[in-house]
BAVO-795617 format. One line per field, with one value per residue (C-alpha): x negated, y, z negated. Coordinates in steps of 0.05 Angstrom, whole numbers. Example, Ala and Ser with C-alpha at 12.3 -4.5 7.8 and 13.67 -1.06 7.14 Angstrom:
REM BAVO-795617
u = c(-246,-273)
v = c(-90,-21)
w = c(-156,-143)
//
This chain:
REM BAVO-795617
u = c(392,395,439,442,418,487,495,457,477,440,373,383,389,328,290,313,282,210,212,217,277,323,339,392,381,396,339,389,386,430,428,416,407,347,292,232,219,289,256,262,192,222,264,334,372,398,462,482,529,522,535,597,664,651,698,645,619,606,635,603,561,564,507,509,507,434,396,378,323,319,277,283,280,252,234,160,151,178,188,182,212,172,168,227,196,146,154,172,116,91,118,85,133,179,164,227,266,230,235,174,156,89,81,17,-1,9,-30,-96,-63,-8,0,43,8,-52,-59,-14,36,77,150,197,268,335,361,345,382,340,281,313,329,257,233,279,227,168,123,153,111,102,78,64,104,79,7,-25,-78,-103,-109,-33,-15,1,39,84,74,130,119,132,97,79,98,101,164,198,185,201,271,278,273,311,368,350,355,415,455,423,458,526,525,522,571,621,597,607,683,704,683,714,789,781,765,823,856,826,881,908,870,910,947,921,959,1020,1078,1117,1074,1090,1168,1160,1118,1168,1222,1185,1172,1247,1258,1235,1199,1156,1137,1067,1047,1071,1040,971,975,990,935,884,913,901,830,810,826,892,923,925,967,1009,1028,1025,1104,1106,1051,1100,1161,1125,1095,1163,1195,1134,1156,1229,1200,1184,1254,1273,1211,1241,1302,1271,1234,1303,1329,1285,1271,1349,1346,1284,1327,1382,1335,1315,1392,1400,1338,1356,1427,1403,1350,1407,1448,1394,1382,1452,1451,1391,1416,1472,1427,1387,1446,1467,1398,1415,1480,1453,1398,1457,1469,1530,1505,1435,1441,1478,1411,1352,1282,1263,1332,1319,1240,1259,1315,1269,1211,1271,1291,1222,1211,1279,1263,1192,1220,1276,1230,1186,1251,1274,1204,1215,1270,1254,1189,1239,1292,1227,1194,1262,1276,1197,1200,1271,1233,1175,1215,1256,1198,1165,1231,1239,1166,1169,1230,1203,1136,1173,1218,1166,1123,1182,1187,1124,1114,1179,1152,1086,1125,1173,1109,1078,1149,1153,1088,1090,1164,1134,1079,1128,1171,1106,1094,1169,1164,1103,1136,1201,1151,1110,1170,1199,1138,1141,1206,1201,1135,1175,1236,1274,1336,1337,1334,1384,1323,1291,1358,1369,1298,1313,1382,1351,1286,1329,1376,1323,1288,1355,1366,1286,1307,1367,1325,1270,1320,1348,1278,1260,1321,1304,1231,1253,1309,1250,1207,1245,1266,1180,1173,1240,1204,1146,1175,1207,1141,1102,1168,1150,1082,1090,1148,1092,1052,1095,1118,1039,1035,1093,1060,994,1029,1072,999,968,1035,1028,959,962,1022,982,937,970,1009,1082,1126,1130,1206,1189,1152,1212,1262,1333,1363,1356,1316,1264,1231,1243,1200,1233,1302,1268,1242,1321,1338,1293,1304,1375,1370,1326,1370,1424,1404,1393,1451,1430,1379,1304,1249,1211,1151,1184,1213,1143,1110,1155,1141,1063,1068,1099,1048,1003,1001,1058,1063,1124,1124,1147,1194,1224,1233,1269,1316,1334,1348,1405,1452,1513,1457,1421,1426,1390,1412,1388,1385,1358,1354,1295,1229,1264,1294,1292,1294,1335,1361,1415,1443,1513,1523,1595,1614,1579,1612,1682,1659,1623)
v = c(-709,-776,-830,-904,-956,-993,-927,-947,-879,-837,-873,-874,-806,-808,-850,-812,-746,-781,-810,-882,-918,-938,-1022,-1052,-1100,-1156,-1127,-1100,-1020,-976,-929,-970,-912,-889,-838,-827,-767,-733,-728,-659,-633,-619,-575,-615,-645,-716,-740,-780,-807,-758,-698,-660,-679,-754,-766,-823,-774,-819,-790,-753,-792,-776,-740,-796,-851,-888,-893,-963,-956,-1015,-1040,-1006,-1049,-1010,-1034,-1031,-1023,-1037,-990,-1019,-977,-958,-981,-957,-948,-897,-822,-796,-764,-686,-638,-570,-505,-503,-448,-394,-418,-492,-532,-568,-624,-659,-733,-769,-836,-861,-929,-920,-965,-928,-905,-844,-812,-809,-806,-747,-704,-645,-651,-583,-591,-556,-552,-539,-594,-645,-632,-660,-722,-727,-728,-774,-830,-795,-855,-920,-963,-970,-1032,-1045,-1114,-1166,-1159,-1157,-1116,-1059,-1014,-1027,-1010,-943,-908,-844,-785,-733,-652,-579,-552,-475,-461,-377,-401,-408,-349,-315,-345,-336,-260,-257,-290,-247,-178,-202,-226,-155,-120,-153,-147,-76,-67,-106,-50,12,-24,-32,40,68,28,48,125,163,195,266,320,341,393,464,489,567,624,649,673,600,567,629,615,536,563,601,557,506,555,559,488,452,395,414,481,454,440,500,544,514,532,606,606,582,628,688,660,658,728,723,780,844,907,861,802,843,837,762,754,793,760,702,716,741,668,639,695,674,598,619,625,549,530,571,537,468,470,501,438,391,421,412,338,336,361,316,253,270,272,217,190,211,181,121,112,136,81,29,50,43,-24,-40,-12,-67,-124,-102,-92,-165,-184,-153,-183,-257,-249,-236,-285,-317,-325,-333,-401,-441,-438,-483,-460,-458,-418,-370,-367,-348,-296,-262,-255,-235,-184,-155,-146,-112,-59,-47,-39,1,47,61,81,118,158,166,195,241,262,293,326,354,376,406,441,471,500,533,566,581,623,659,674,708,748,767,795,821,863,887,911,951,975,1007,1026,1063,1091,1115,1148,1185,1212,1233,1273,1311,1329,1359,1394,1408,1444,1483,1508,1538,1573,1609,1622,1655,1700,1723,1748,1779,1822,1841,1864,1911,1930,1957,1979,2032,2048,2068,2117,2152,2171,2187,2165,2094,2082,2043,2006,1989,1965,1917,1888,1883,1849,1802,1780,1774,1715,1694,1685,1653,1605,1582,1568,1529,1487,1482,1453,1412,1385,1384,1332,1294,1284,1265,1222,1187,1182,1151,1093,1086,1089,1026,985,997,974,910,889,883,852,801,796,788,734,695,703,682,623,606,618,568,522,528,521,457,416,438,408,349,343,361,305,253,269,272,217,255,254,307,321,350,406,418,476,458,485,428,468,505,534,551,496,445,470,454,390,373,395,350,286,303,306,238,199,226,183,125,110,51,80,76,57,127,101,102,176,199,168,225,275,264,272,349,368,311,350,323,272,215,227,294,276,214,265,312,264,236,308,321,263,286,293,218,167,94,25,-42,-89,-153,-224,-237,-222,-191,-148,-65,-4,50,116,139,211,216,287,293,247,294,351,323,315,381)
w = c(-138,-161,-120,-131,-84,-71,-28,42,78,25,36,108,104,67,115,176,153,134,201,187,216,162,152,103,58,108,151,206,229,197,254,332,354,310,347,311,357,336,268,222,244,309,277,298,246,257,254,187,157,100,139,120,165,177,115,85,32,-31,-89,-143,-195,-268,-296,-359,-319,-311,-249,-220,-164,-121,-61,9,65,128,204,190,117,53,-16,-79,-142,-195,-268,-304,-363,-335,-340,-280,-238,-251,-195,-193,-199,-139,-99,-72,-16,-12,45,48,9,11,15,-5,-19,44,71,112,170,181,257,254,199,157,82,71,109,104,112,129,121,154,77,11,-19,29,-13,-78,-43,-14,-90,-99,-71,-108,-149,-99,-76,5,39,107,135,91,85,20,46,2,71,77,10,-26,-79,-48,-84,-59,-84,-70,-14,-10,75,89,136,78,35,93,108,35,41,95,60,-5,41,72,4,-25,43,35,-40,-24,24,-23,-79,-24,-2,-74,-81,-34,-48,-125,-102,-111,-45,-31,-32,36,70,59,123,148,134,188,189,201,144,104,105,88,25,11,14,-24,-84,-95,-88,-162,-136,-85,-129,-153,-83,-51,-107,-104,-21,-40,-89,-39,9,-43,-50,16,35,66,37,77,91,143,106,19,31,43,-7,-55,-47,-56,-117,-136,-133,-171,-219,-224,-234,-305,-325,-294,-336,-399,-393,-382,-442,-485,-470,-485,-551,-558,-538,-587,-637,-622,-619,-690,-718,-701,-713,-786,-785,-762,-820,-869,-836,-845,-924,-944,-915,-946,-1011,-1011,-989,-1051,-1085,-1063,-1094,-1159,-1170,-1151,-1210,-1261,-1319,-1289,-1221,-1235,-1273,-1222,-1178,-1179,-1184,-1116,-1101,-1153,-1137,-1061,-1085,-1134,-1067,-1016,-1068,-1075,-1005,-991,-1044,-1008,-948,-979,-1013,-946,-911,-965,-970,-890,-897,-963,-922,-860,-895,-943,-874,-845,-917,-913,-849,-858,-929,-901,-835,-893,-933,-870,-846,-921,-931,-860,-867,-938,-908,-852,-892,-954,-884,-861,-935,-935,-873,-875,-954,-921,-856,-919,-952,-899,-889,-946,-962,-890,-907,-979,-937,-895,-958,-989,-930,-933,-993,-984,-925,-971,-1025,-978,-949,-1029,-1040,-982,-990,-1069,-1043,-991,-1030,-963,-929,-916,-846,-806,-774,-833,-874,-816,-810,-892,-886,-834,-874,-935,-897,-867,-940,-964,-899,-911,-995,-980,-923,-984,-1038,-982,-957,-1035,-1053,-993,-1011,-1093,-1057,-1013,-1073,-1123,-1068,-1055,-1134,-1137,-1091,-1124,-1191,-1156,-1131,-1190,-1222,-1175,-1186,-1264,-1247,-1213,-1275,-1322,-1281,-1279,-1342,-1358,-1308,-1351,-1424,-1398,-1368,-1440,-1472,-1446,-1454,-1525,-1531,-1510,-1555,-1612,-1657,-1651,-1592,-1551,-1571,-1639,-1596,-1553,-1573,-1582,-1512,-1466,-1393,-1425,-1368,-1297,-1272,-1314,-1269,-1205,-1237,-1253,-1193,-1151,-1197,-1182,-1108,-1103,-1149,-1114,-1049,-1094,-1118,-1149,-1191,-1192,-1246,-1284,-1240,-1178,-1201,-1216,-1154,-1102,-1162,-1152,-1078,-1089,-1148,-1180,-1251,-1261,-1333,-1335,-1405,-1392,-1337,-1386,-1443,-1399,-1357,-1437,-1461,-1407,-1422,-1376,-1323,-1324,-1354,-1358,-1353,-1361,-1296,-1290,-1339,-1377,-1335,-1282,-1334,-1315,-1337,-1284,-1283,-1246,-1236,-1276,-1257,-1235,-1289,-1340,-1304,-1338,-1400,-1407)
//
């Protein structure tokens, strides 16, 4: 620490702790009262001024500012600065927890010490202001004498009282830096769940009033689980056990419920969700719209540059804004229209797969019928032929016995044919429905080819358009839809220009198309949108470079004319 000389309480200070008494410059005592005996090696601190509490602590110096040395006046000696010029003097490395300085140079007459000592401070910071005189020059009265001369050289000091006090202050920092760590533990741990009560008959009917009661249900059904766990259950309390498991039961339904309506108010947040974004697009379509009809010759020309400059950029960044809601909004409805198609699909292919099941396995049951019912037909007639056979070789009277046992297989014969034609017309019946669903199904399964079929000639089209020097109309038959895919195609354009309904570019068009099948060529979709005339039809916005090319969807219009 470096202090200035126009302080006198510092240097007192100073002087005090090496055990000389301290003079000013005049010569008089700082401190009267000054004991040489009261000195830091008896381990008592003095009193100084600079001691915090007496309110006559200088004020901090600058670390910029220069340090002027100048000469110490003491009772029996004086201290002359050293050159300023001169580097200041070598210190070895301080030691941990230094509180000893040594102090050599002293002169050969001096009476309290010889040529060097060893100083221990009460403080640390004592030892920087002990270096503080390191490199003066010390002179006894006013004698010239080369006995009562010397240069002070002030250092660390190695003293195993202070390595010692420095790891007991080390251990005990180390200590309360770990009980800080243990209490900030220990209030960022959470709170440890409440210990579960034991099982009887009075805890039992709180549980069980808590299970019917929805907000205390999680805490009352994690204390009947733990009672489960641990045993509990025996032939005395199963009933209580059961009636409680019977409320958890009937806790399903609340949940049920619960969950029915929030999916409702899911539902609900997602109309209007979508009105709102239908709201905001309309509005944005006038602003746009607003845009549009400033850029027009007769409005446009009454604007300056920078006017026209900030329109044209307000007019761009509405219609990309426009476009992401509008894509938003095309990307929900697309979503709600998938999933109701897809759950149609399913119910459609389900019922069809019961129902040729159900086809099938009532055709096998009449087969089997079928075939056991012409077994027993068989064996019938076998009887009634053995039964002629014996009566032709007896040529007697026909016996009542035997013309009743005839009568009887002979109805019996006719009852089993009539079942037969019966079960017969059934099983054709059966079989011809198997053999129409059959027929349906690969009707649909050649529909699918031909439609990727169609799918494959229309990418080869276009390929081989581009291709070639002619336009792809002179391909084209006369009849404006060509294929089923080109429908859908119509249809779609129709439905997206529909929500536009002041038009969009062929890129714009083409950029939804990609996102649903990225074969898709705007040269095809141009060519078609210009073959149905009282379907689309294009205009020309804009003035010179703004100028544009839209389509819009004319359909109802063309409806009239058509």
């Amino acid at each position: 620490m470096t202090l200035p000389m126009s302080d006198p309480t510092a240097w007192a200070t100073a002087m005090n702790n090496l055990g000389m008494a301290p003079l000013g410059i005049a010569g008089q005592p700082i401190l009267p009262d000054f004991d040489p005996a009261l000195g830091m090696m008896t381990g008592i601190p003095p009193i100084t001024p600079m001691m915090p509490g007496l309110g006559i602590v200088p004020p901090p110096i600058p670390p910029d500012m220069p340090v002027v040395k100048e000469i110490i006046h003491c009772k029996s000696c004086t201290l002359f600065p050293p050159n300023p010029n001169l580097p200041p003097p070598a210190t070895r490395e301080r030691p941990p927890g230094c509180k000893t300085v040594f102090v050599g140079g002293l002169p050969e007459n001096g009476t309290d010490k010889k040529n060097f000592c060893h100083i221990r401070f009460a403080e640390e910071y004592m030892v920087d202001k002990a270096l503080y005189l390191s490199g003066y020059r010390i002179r006894l009265g006013s004698s010239t004498d080369k006995k009562d001369t010397g240069r002070l050289h002030v250092d660390f000091a190695q003293a195993r009282d202070d390595l010692y006090e420095w790891e007991c202050k080390q251990r005990m920092l180390a200590r309360e830096e770990r009980h800080r760590r243990r209490m900030e533990e220990e209030r960022l741990r959470p709170p440890s769940p409440p210990p579960v009560v034991h099982y009887s008959d009075h805890e039992c009917s709180i549980v069980a009033e808590k299970l019917k009661d929805e907000s205390k249900f999680s805490e009352a059904v994690q204390t009947l689980l733990t009672w489960i766990e641990r045993g509990e259950v025996n032939r005395r309390s199963a009933n209580n056990f059961y009636s409680m498991i019977q409320s958890a039961n009937s806790h399903i339904r609340r949940l049920v419920n619960e969950k029915v309506a929030h999916e409702k108010d899911m539902e609900e947040a997602k109309e209007k969700f979508k009105q709102a974004l239908s709201g905001i697009l309309i509005q944005f379509e006038q602003i746009v719209a607003v845009y549009h009809s400033a850029s027009k010759q007769k409005a446009w020309d009454h604007f300056t540059k920078a006017q026209r400059k900030n329109i044209s950029v307000w007019c761009k960044q509405a219609e990309e804004i426009r476009n992401i809601h509008n894509d938003e909004l095309m990307g929900i409805r697309r979503e709600e229209e998938m999933e109701m198609s897809d759950d149609e699909i399913e119910e459609k292919t389900e019922t069809k797969e019961t129902e040729e099941s159900a086809l099938v396995s009532q055709a096998e049951a009449l087969k089997e019928e079928n075939d056991s019912l012409r077994w027993q037909l068989d064996a019938y007639r076998n009887e009634v032929e053995l039964l002629k056979q014996e009566q032709g070789k007896t040529h007697k009277e026909d016996d009542p016995n035997k013309e009743q046992q005839l009568k009887l297989l002979q109805q019996a014969l006719q009852g089993m044919q009539q079942h037969l034609l019966k079960v017969q017309e059934e099983y054709k019946r059966k079989d011809a429905e198997l053999e129409k669903i059959k027929d349906e199904k690969l009707q649909v399964e050649k529909m699918l080819e031909n439609l990727k079929e169609k799918e494959n000639c229309a990418s080869r089209l276009c390929a081989s358009s581009q291709d070639s020097d002619y336009p792809i109309e002179k391909t084209l038959n006369s009849s404006p839809i060509k294929s089923e895919r080109e429908a859908l195609l119509v249809g779609i354009i129709s439905t997206f220009l529909h929500v536009h309904p002041f038009g969009a570019s062929i890129e714009y068009i083409c950029s939804y198309l990609h996102r649903l099948d990225n074969k898709i060529c705007t040269s095809d979709v141009e060519c078609l949108m210009s073959r149905l005339q009282h379907t689309f039809k294009q205009e020309m916005t804009g003035v010179g470079a703004s100028l544009e090319k839209r389509w819009k969807f004319c359909g109802f219009e063309g409806l009239k004319l058509t």
